[in-house]
Residue frames as qw, qx, qy, qz and C-alpha x, y, z in Angstrom:
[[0.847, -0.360, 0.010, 0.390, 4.63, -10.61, 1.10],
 [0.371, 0.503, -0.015, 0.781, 6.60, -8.27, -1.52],
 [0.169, -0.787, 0.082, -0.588, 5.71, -4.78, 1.01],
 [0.555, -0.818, 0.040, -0.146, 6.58, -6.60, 4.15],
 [0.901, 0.110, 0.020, 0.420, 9.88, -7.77, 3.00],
 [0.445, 0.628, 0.075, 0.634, 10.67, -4.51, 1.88],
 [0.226, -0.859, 0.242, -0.390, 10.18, -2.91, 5.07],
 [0.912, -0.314, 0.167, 0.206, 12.34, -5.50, 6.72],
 [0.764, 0.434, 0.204, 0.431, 14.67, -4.44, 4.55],
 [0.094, 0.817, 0.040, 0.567, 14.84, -1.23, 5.14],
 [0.632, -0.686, 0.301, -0.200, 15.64, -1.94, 8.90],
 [0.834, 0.146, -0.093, 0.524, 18.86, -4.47, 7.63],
 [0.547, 0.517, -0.204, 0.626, 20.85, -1.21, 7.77],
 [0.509, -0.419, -0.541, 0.522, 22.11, 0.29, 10.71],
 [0.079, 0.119, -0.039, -0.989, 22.13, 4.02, 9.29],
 [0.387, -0.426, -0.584, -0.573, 18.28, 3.23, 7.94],
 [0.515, -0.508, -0.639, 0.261, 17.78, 2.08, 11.85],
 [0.299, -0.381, -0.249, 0.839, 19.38, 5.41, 13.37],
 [0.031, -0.128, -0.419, -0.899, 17.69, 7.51, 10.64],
 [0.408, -0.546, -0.607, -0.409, 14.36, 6.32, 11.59],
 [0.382, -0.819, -0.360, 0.232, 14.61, 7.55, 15.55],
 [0.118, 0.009, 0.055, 0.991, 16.35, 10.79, 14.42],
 [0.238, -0.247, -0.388, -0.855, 13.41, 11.66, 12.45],
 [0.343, -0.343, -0.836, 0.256, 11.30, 10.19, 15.74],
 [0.444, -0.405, -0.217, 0.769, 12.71, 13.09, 17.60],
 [0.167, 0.733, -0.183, -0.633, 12.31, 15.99, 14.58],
 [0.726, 0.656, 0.168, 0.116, 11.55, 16.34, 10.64],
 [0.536, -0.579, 0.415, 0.453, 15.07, 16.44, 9.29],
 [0.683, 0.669, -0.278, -0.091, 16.79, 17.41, 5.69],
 [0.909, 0.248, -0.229, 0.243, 19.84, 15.44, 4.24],
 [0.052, 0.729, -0.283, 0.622, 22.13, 18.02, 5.16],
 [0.614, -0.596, 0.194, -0.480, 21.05, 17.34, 9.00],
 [0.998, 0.025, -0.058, -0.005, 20.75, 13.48, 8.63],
 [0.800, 0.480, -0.248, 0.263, 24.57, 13.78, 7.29],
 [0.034, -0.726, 0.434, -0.533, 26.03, 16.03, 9.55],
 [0.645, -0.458, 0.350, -0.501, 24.83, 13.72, 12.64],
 [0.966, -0.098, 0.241, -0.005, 25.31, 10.60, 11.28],
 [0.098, -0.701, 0.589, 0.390, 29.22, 11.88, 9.49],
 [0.590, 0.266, 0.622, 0.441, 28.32, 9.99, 6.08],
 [0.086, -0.240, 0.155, 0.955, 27.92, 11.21, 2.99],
 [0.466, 0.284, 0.419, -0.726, 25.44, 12.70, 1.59],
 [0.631, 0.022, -0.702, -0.328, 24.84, 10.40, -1.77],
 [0.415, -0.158, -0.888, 0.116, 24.75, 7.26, 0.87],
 [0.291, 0.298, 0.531, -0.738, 22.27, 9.53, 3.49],
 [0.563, 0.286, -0.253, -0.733, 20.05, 10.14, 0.03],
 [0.554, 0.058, -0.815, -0.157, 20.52, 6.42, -1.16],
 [0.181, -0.087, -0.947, 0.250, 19.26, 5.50, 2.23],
 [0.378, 0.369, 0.170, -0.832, 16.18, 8.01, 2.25],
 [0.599, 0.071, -0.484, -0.634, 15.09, 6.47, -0.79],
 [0.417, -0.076, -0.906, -0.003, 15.01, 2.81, 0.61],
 [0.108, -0.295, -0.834, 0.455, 12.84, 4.21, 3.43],
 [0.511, 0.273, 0.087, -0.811, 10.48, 5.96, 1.59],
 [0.536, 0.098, -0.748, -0.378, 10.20, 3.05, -1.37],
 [0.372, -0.230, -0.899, -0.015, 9.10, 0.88, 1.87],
 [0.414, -0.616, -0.394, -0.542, 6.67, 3.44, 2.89],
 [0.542, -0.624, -0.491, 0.275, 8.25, 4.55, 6.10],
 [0.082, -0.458, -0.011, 0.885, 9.44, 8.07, 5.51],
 [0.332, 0.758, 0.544, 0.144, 8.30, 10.89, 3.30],
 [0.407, -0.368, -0.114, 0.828, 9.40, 13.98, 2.07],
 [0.226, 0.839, 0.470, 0.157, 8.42, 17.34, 1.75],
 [0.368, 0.268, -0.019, 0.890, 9.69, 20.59, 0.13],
 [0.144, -0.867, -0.458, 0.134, 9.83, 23.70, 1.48],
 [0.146, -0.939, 0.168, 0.261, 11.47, 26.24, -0.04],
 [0.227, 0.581, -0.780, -0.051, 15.41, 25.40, -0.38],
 [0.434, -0.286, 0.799, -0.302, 14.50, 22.50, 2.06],
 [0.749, -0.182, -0.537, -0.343, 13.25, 19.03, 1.51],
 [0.494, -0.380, 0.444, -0.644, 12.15, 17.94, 4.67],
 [0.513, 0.161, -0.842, -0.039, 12.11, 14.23, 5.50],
 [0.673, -0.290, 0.284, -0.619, 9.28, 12.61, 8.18],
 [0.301, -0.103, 0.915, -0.250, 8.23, 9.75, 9.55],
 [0.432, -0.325, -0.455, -0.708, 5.30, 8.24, 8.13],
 [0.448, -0.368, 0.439, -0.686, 2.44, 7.36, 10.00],
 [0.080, -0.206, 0.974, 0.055, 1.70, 3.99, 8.73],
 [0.663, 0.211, 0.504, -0.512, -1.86, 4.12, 7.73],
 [0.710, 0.479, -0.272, -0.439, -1.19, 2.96, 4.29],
 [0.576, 0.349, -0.732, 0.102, 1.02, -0.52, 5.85],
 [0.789, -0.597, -0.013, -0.144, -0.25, -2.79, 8.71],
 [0.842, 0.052, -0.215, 0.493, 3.72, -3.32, 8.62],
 [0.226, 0.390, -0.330, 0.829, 5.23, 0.14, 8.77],
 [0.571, -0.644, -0.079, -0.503, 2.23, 0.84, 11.38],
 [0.907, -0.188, -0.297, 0.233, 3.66, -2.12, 13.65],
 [0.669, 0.107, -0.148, 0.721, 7.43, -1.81, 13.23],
 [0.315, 0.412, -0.192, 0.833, 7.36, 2.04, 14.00],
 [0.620, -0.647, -0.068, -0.439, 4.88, 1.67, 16.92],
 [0.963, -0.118, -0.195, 0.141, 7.23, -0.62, 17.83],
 [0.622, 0.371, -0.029, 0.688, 10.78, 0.94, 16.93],
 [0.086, 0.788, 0.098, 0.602, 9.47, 3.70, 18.99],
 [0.782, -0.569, 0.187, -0.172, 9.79, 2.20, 22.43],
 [0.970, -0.055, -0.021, 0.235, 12.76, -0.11, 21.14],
 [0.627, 0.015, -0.049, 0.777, 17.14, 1.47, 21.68],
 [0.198, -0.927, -0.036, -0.316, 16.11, 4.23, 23.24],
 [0.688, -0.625, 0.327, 0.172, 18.68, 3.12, 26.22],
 [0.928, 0.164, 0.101, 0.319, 21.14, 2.04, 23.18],
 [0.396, -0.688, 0.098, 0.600, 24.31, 4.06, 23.55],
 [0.205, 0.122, 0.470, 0.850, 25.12, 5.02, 19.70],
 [0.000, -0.580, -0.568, -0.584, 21.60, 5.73, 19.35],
 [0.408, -0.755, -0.281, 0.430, 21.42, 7.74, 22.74],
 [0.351, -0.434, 0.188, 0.808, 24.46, 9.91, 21.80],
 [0.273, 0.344, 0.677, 0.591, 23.03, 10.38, 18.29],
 [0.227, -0.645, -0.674, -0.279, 19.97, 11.82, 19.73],
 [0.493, -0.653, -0.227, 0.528, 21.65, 13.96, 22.05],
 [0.313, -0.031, 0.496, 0.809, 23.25, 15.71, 18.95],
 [0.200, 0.649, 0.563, 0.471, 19.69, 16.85, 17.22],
 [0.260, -0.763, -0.267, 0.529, 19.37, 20.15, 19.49],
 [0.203, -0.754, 0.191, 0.595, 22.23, 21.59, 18.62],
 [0.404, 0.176, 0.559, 0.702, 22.08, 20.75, 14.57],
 [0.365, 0.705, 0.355, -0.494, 21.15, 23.52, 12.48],
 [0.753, 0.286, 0.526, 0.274, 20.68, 23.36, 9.48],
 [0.287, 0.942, -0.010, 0.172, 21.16, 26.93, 7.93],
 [0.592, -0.735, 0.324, 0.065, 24.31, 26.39, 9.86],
 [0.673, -0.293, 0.608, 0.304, 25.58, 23.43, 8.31],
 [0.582, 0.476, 0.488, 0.443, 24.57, 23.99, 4.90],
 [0.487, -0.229, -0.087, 0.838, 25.32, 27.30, 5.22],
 [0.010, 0.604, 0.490, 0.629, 21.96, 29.35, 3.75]]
């Protein structure tokens, strides 16, 4: 019960929600995340952790970058569900619409300036 709580958890927040169909859309660094979603970037990071700790993101370096995915959910018959699920679900939702309308045009060497 402890691992599906936790991802339940992780979906309590509304930035954790909006994070997860960014990163639907495109592998994203903090930087990115922050710019789009105009927090900062401690509370983007502080919510990255809670959605890797319940095993629905991951991240990987590259370079300067850490890069920040989806998992895929073979290691949780929960995260499997919820993001088979999450993937079909506020697509039509108008914050998360506009949100998504926004990844094009982020770049990141832009915003962080490298």
């Amino acid at each position: 019960m402890k691992d599906f709580i936790k991802v339940m958890k992780a979906f309590s927040d509304p930035n954790r929600v909006k994070i997860v169909k960014m990163l639907q859309h495109k592998m994203m660094c903090v930087c990115e995340l922050q710019a789009v979603l105009g927090i900062a970037q401690p509370t983007v990071s502080k919510h990255l952790k809670v959605l890797e700790e319940a095993g629905l993101v991951y991240s990987k370096k590259k370079g300067l970058w850490v890069n920040y995915y989806l998992e895929n959910g073979k290691d949780s018959p929960y995260v499997a569900s919820l993001l088979g699920n999450i993937r079909h679900w506020m697509e039509d939702d108008p914050e998360i619409s506009e949100l998504l309308k926004k990844l094009p045009f982020c770049n990141r060497e832009e915003i962080c300036g490298k």
